[in-house]
Structure formats: structure tokens, C-alpha cells
C-alpha positions as CSV (number, residue, x, y, z in Angstrom):
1,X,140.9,115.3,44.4
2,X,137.3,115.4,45.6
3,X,134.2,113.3,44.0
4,X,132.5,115.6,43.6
5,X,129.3,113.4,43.1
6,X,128.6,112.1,46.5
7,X,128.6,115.1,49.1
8,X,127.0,112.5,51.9
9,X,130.4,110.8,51.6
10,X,132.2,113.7,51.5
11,X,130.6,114.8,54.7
12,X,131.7,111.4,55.8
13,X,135.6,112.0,55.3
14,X,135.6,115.5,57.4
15,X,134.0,113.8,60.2
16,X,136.0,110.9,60.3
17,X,139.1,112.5,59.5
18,X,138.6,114.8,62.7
19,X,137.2,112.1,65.3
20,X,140.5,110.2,63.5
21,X,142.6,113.3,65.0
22,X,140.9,113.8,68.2
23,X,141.6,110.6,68.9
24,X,145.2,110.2,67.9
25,X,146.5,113.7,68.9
26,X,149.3,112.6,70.7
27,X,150.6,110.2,67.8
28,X,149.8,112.3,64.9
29,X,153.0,114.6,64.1
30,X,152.6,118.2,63.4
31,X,153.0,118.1,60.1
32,X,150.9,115.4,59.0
33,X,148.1,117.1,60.9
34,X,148.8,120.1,58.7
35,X,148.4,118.2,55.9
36,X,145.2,116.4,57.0
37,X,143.6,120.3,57.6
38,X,145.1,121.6,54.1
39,X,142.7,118.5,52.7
40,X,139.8,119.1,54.9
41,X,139.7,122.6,53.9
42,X,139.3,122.0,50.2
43,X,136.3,119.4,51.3
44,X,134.9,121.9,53.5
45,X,134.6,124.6,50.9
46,X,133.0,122.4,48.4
47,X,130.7,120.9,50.9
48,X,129.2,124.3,52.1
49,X,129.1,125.3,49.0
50,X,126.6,122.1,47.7
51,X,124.6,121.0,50.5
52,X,122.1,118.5,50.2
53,X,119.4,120.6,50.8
54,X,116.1,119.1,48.9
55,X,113.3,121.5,50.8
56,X,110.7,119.7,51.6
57,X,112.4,115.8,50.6
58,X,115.7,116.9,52.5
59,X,116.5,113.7,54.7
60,X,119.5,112.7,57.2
61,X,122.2,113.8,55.0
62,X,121.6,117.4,55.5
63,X,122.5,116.4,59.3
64,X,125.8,114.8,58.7
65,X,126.5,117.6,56.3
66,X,126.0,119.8,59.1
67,X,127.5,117.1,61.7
68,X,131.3,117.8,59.4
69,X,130.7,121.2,59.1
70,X,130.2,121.7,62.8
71,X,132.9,119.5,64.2
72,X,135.2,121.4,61.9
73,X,134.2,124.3,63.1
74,X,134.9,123.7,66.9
75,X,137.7,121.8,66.5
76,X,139.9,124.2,64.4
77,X,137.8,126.8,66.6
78,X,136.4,128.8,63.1
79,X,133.6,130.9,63.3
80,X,133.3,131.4,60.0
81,X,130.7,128.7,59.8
82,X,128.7,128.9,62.1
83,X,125.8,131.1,61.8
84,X,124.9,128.7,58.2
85,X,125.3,125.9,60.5
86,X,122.9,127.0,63.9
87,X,120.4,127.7,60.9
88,X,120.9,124.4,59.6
89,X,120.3,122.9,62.5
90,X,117.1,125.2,63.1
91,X,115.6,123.7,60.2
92,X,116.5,120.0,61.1
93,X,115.1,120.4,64.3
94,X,111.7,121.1,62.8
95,X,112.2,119.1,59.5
96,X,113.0,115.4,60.2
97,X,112.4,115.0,63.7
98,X,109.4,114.1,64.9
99,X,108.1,116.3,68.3
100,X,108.9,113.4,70.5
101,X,112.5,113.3,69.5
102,X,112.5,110.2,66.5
103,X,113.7,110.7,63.1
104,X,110.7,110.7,60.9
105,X,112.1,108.2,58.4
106,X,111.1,105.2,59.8
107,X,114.0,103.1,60.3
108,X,115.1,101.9,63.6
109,X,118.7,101.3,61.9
110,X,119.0,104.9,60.8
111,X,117.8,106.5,63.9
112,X,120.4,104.9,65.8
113,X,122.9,106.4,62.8
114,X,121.3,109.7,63.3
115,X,122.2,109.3,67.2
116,X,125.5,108.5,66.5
117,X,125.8,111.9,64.6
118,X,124.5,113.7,67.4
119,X,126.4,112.3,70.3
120,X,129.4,113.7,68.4
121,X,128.3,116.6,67.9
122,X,127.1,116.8,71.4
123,X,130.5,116.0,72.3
124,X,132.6,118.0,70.3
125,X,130.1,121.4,71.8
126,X,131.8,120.2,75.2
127,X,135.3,121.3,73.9
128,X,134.2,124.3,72.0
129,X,130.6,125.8,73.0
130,X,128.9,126.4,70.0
131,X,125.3,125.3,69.9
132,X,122.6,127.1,70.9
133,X,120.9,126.0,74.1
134,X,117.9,124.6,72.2
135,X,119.6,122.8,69.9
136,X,121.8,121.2,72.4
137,X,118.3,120.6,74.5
138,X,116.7,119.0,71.6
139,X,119.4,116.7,70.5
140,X,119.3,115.1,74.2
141,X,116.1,114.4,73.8
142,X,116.5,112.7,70.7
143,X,119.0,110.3,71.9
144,X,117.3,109.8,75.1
145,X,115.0,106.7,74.1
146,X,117.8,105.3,71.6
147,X,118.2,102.1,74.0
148,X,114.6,100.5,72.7
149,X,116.4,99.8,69.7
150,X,119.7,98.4,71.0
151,X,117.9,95.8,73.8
152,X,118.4,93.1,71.1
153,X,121.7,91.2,70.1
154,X,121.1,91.9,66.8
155,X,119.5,95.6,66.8
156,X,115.7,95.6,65.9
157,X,115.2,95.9,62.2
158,X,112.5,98.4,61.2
159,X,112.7,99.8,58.3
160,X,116.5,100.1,55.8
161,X,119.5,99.1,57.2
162,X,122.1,101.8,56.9
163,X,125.0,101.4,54.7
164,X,127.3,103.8,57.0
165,X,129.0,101.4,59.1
166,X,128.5,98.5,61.0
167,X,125.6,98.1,63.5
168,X,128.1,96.3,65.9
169,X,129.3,100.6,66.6
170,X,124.8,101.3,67.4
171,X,124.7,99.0,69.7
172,X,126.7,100.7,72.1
173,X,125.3,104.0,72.0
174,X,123.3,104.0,74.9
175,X,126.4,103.1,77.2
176,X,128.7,105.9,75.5
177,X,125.2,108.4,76.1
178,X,125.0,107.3,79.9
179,X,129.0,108.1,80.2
180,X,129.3,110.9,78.5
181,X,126.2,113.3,79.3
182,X,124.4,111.6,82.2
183,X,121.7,110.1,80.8
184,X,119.9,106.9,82.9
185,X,118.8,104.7,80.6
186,X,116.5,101.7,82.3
187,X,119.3,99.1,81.4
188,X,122.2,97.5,82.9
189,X,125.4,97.3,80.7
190,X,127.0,94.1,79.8
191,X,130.2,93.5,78.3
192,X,130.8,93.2,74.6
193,X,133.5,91.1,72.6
194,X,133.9,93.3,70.0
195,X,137.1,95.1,69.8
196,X,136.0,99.1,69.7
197,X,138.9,100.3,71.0
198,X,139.4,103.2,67.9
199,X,136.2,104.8,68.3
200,X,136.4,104.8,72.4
201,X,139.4,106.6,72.4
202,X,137.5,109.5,70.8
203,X,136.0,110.2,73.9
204,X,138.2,108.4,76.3
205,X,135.8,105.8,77.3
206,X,138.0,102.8,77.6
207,X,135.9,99.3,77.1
208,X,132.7,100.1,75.5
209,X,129.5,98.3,76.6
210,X,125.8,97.0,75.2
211,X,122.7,97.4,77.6
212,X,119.8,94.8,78.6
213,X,116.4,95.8,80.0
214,X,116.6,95.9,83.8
215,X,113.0,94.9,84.2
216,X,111.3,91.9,83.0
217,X,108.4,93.6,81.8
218,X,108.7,96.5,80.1
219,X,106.9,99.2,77.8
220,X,107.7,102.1,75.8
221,X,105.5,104.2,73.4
222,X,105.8,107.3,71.3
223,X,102.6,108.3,70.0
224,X,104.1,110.3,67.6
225,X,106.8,108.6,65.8
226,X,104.7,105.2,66.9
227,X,107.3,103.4,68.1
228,X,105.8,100.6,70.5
229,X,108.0,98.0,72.7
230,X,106.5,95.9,74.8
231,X,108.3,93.3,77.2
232,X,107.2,90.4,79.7
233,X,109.4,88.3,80.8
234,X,111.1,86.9,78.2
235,X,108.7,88.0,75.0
236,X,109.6,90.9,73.6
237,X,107.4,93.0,70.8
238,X,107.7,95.3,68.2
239,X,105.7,97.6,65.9
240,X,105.4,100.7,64.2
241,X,102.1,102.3,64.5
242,X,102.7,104.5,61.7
243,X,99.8,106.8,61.1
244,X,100.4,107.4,56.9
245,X,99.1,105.3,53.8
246,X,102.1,106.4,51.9
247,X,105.8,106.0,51.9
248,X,107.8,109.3,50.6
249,X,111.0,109.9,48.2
250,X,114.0,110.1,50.2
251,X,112.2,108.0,53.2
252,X,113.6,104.8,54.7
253,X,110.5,103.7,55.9
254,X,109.0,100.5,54.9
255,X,105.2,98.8,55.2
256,X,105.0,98.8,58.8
257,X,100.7,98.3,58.5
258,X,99.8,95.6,61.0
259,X,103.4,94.5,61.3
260,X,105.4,93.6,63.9
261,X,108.2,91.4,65.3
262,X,108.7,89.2,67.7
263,X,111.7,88.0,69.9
264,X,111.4,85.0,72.7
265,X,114.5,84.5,74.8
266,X,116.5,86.8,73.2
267,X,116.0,84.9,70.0
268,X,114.3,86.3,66.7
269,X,110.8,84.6,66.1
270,X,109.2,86.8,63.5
271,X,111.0,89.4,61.8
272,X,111.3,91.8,58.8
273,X,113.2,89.7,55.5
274,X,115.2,93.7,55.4
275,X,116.5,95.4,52.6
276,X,119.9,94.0,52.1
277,X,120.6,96.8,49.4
278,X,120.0,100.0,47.5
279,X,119.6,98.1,44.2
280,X,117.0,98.7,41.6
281,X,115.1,95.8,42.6
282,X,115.4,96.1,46.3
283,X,112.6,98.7,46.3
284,X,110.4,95.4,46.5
285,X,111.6,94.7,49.7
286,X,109.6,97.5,51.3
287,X,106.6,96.0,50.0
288,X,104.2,94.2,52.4
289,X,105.1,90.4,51.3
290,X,108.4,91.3,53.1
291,X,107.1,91.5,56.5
292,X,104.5,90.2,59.1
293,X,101.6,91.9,57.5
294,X,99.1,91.6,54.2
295,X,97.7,91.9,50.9
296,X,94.0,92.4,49.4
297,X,93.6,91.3,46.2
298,X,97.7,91.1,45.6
299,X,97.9,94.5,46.0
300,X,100.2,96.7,48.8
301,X,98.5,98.4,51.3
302,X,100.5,101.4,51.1
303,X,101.5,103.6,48.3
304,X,104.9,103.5,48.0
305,X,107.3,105.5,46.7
306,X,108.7,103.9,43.2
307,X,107.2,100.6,44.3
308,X,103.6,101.1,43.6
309,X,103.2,104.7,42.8
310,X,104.5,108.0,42.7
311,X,102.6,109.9,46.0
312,X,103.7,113.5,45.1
313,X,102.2,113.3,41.9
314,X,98.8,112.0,43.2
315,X,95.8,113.5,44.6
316,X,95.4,113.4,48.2
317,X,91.6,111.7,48.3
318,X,93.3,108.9,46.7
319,X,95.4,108.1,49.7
320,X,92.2,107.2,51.6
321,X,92.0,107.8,55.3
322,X,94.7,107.8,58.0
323,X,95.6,104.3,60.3
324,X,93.5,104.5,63.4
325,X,95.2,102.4,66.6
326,X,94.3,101.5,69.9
327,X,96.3,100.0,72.6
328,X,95.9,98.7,75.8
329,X,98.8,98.3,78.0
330,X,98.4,96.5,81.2
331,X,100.5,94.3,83.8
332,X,100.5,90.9,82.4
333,X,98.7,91.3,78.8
334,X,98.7,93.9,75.7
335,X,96.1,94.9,73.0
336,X,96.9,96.5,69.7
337,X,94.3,97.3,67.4
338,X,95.4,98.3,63.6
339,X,92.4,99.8,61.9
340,X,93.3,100.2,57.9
341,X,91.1,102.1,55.3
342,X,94.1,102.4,52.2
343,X,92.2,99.7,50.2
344,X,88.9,101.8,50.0
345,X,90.5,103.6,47.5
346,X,89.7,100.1,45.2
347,X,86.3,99.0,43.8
348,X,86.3,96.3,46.2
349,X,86.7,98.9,49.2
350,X,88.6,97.2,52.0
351,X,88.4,97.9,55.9
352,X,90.8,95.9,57.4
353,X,91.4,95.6,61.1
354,X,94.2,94.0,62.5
355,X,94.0,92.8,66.3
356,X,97.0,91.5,68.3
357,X,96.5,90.4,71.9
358,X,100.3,89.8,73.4
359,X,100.6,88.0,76.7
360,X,103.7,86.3,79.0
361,X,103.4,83.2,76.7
362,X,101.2,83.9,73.7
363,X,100.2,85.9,70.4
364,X,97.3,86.1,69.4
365,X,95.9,87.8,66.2
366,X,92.9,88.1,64.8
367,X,92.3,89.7,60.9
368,X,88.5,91.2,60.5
369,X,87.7,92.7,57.3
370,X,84.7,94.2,55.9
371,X,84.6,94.9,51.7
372,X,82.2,95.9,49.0
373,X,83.0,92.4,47.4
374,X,84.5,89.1,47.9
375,X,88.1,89.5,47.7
376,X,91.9,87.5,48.1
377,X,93.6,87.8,51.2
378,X,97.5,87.0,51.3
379,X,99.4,87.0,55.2
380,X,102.5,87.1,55.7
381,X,104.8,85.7,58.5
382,X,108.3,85.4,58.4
383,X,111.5,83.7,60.9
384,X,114.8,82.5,61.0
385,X,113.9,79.2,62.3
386,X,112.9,76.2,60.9
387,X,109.6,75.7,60.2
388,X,108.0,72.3,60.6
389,X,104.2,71.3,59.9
390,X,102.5,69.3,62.2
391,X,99.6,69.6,60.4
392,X,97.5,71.6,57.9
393,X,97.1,74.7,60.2
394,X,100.1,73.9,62.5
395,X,103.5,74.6,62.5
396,X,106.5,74.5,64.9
397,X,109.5,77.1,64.6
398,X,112.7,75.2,65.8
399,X,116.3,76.4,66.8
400,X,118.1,72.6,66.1
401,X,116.1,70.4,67.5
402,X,114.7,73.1,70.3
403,X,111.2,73.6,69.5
404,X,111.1,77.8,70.3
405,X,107.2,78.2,69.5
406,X,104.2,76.8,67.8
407,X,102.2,78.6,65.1
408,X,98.9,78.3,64.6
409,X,96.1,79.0,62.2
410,X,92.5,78.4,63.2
411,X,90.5,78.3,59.9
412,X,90.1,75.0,58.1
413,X,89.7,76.9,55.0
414,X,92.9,78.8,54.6
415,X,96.0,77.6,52.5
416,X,98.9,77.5,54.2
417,X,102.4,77.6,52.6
418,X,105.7,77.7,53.4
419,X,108.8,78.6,51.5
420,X,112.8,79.4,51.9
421,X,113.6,83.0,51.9
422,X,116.1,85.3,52.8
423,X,116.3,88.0,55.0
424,X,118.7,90.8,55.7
425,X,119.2,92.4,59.4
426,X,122.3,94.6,58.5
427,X,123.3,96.3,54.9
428,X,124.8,94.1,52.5
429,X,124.4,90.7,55.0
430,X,121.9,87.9,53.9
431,X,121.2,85.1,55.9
432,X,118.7,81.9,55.1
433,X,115.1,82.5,56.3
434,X,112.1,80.4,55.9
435,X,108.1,81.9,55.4
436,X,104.9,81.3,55.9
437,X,101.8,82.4,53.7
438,X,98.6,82.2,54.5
439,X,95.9,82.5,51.5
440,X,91.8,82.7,51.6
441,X,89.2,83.6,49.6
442,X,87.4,86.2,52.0
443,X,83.7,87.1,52.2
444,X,82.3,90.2,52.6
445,X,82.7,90.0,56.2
446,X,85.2,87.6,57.6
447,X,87.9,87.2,59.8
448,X,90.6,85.1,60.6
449,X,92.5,84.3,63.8
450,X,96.7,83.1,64.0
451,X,97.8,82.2,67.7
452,X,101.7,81.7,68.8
453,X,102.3,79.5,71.6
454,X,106.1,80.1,73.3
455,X,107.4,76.7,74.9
């Protein structure tokens, strides 16, 4: 019987079901395998048949629609499918991509997911040539930068966590990439003590591995998805320089405006608190107070799908306009320069720049903002540590007794709290978390400056 209300996980089942036989043809009997294709006949026909197709608010799940209808199609060697799918994949290609390669949802999490998908499909075209020579061209690309998101123990966190399996299967992408189609990552693989035997056997890989930057320092950046990594020595920095004031239906991105995160020796320092659900009230998760960034006036920065607002219902001089960024990449130190007009769009009329200097051993940021009026200005950070106050404006973030990093906030005048929290770094997983709020009465020009000190 298929449910016939979910066609993502129907998609799902075909896929699995054939990467379940590709990898168990020599134990799976005849018959049974006959049995398995009766089933996945019926789900194919349905599938094709109610495709999540949205136009212009189609998302990912058109591609693992396509990703089941494909692998069916060259492993039963059908050809009855494919000329909907190579159009299909035409329109992916162009749709929710970005230029550079990245999936234009925003989530680090989900573009790792969307990887996955491709790698079998890339895979699967070895045994049975079916895509054109575009597609297959374009789908390298986009897994060909996939190891800036898998550098970390725990996989970087931008954005929703997927649902679809766990991340322990992303982080080993890049390795399976580098085996099967060539592709020189600037890593070294380690070994990983997580039994992945099942899904290795797909492709014959034997004992799958995670990667680690070769280099101590590092730096990647796409200008057009905005995905920014920068490394030296044993800091290691993240952000999104997303260049939108709103976040779309159907989008996993979250408020990425002047956030970032931070890892020191391999350890998380500031993160995201994450999205550990789909609930109803998880939508507040993508909201600002949920990551390293701010608030004017106790309102988001972004408009917000279902959060704040309703964007495709609103006119387009409301949105204000775009980010502006500037960055300065050099040997030993970084410059990132958030410039953020969204809040113009209020009586108070906000400029808001956001200015992070990032060095071997420091952080250093620095809020300017310039308004029509005096106005309340909320900062958020946000760690898995423990936080301890030294004093009013100081803090130290501990592992245990190890003290990982001070934090430090120069003006007399701000109120700093701290809380417990909880944060969420994979789907349906919370951990304890502790943050840190900064509050201040602004004038009409001010500025305030944080500084994080590694030990």
C-alpha cells in the first residue's frame, strides 16, 4: 500500500530499496528481487505521476524525486523515463543551485544531503550512461567544495538540520567523492569509528573515511552562495554572507546577518542553538536571538517566512536594500564587514554595520550603527561551554576546568546577561548550551566593540 501523502518519502523507499539491492546482489535471491521490483513499480508510477513540483517555491525534493526516478531507470535499464527526468534535472540545474555550485537553501546540513543524492546518481550513470554531459559536468561541480562543511567533528551547522538520516553518513562524503570520481579535495583522510559498512558496500569502498584540512591556514569563499571559511592555525571561522533581507517558503535558511561561528582546537566556541525540529514553534528558531547576531528595537532583522511575515505577499520596497560585504583575506589576519539596511524600513531607520577582525588568536568585533532615533540594541552569542563571569564585561568559556577563551565586552554601559539554553547540531538531538546577551540603549550614532581572546 503506498502513503500516498508524503511523495518525498516515497522517493526515499525507491532509492533505498535499489542502493539496498546494489549492494546485496549476491545475497538477494531471485525471487525476492522480483518482488522488491513488483513494489517499486507501483511507487514509481505514482511518483511520476505527483511530483513535487512547486514552480518557482520547488526545493530539494524535486531532486530526490528525480534521484529515485533515475536510479530506477539505469538500474532496471528503462528508458521509459528518461527524457521527464534529463528535463527535470534541466530545471534543477538552473532552479536551486546557485552558479558556483551550492544549493540555494542555505543550510550547510542539507547541502551535504543534496551531495549525497548526487554522488549516487553520479554513480549509478557509471553503470548505465544516462545523463547528459552537462548535467554530469554540473553535479561535479557541486560536490566539489562539499569538504568545507565536513572539516568539523561535528559538521558545521548553518542553517536546518536535515531529518533524512544521520549526519555521521555527510561526514564522509568527501572521501567516497575522492574514491569514486577523482576528485582532490585539500584534506588528508583519517579513520572513523563508525561502523558504515552497509552504505560502503554500495560502491565497494571498503572502510570509509572523514577528512581534515591539510593546511593550517586556510580559506575558502563563494561569492555567490556566500559561504566563507577561514582557518589559521587552530581557529577556524564561519559565515554566511547572504546577500537577501528575506527568508522564502520552502527555504532552510536561517538569519545568517552578521553571524558566524567559531571553532578553536577543533572544539565549538560559538555556534548556532539549531532547529532541532519541524514543529510549529521551531519556526522561532530561525530567528536572530538563535544565533551570533542582533536585534533593533526587539525586532528580526530579516523578514522571515511565517516567523515575522509573509514575503510573497509583500511589496518589494518594503524589503529595504540588499547586505553589502567586504572582506579582506590576508596571511595572518581577516576582515569581514556586514553592512545591513533591513531596519530602514522602521521609523527609527537602522544602518547597522557589523565588523569582524579574525586573527591566529583573537576576534574582534565591532557594532556601528547609525538611526533616525535612539533605539534598543539586543546581541547575541551563544556556546557549548561553560560560561563564567570574571567581571561585569568579562567572561571565560571553559571545557571542565580548561579555560578555552575569554569574552570580552568593552563598554561600561552595556548589560550583560547570561542564561542556559539549548542547542541542536543534528535533527531531533538537544544538547545543554549556555548564552550570552548583550543589551544597550544606543544613540543615534554609536558603536560597540566584543573581543575573544583564545588561550
Amino acid at each position: 500500500v503506498i502513503n500516498q501523502s508524503d511523495i518525498y518519502s516515497i522517493s526515499e523507499r525507491i532509492s533505498n530499496w535499489i542502493l539496498f539491492l546494489k549492494a546485496n546482489e549476491k545475497n538477494v535471491s531471485a525471487k525476492k528481487a522480483l518482488i522488491i521490483k513488483k513494489s517499486i513499480d507501483n511507487q514509481i508510477y505514482y511518483l511520476v505521476r505527483n511530483l513535487e513540483f512547486h514552480h518557482e517555491k520547488t526545493n530539494n525534493h524535486l531532486l530526490s524525486n528525480n534521484k529515485a526516478i533515475f536510479l530506477y531507470s539505469t538500474y532496471y535499464n528503462n528508458t521509459i523515463y528518461d527524457n521527464l527526468s534529463s528535463k527535470i534535472f534541466d530545471f534543477l540545474s538552473e532552479h536551486i543551485f546557485s552558479r558556483s555550485g551550492f544549493l540555494n537553501e542555505g543550510s550547510s546540513h542539507y547541502h551535504l544531503l543534496i551531495a549525497k543524492h548526487l554522488i549516487e546518481i553520479l554513480y549509478f550513470n557509471k553503470l548505465n550512461k544516462k545523463l547528459k554531459p552537462n548535467h554530469e559536468e554540473f553535479f561535479l561541480k557541486v560536490i566539489s567544495n562539499i569538504h568545507i562543511f565536513t572539516i568539523t567533528e561535528d559538521i558545521v551547522n548553518l542553517g536546518d538540520s536535515t531529518p533524512d538520516l544521520p549526519i555521521q553518513y555527510l561526514k564522509i562524503l568527501p572521501y567516497i567523492s575522492h574514491k569514486l570520481f577523482s576528485i582532490d579535495y585539500p584534506v588528508v583522510y583519517q579513520n572513523e569509528n563508525l561502523n558504515l559498512s552497509c552504505y560502503s558496500s554500495v560502491f565497494n569502498l571498503g572502510y570509509l573515511k572523514k577528512s581534515k584540512l591539510k593546511e593550517k591556514n586556510y580559506s575558502f569563499f563563494d561569492k555567490e552562495s556566500g559561504y566563507l571559511v577561514i582557518k589559521y592555525d587552530s581557529l577556524l571561522f564561519y559565515a554566511l554572507l547572504s546577500n537577501s533581507n528575506i527568508i522564502k517558503s520552502r527555504s532552510h535558511k536561517h538569519t545568517d546577518i552578521g553571524n558566524f561561528i567559531i571553532y578553536y582546537k577543533d572544539q565549538p566556541i560559538l555556534i548556532n542553538l539549531g532547529r532541532s525540529n519541524y514543529n510549529k514553534k521551531s519556526i522561532l528558531n530561525i530567528g536572530a536571538s538563535y544565533h551570533n547576531s542582533f536585534k533593533l528595537n526587539k525586532l528580526e532583522p530579516l523578514l522571515c517566512h511565517k516567523l515575522n511575515s509573509i514575503p510573497s505577499l509583500m511589496h518589494k520596497s518594503y524589503f529595504q536594500k540588499k547586505p553589502k560585504y567586504s572582506l579582506k583575506i590576508g596571511k595572518n589576519n581577516s576582515k569581514v564587514i556586514f553592512e545591513f539596511y533591513g531596519y530602514k524600513r522602521f521609523p527609527f531607520g537602522s544602518k547597522i554595520t557589523r565588523e569582524i577582525n579574525i586573527i591566529k588568536n583573537s576576534i574582534e568585533i565591532i557594532d556601528k550603527i547609525k538611526s533616525k532615533k535612539t533605539i534598543n540594541y539586543n546581541s547575541f552569542f551563544h556556546t557549548t561551554l561553560h560560561v563564567e563571569r570574571i567581571n561585569k564585561n568579562n567572561f571565560n568559556l571553559k571545557k571542565k576546568e580548561n579555560i578555552l577563551c575569554e569574552f570580552l565586552n568593552s563598554d561600561e554601559n552595556s548589560i550583560i546577561n547570561t542564561f542556559p539554553s539549548k542547542c541542536s547540531n543534528e535533527y531531533g538531538v538537544i544538547k545543554s548550551a549556555h548564552s550570552i546577551k548583550v543589551s544597550k540603549r544606543l544613540k543615534k550614532q554609536d558603536k560597540i566593540k566584543y573581543k575573544i581572546k583564545f588561550k
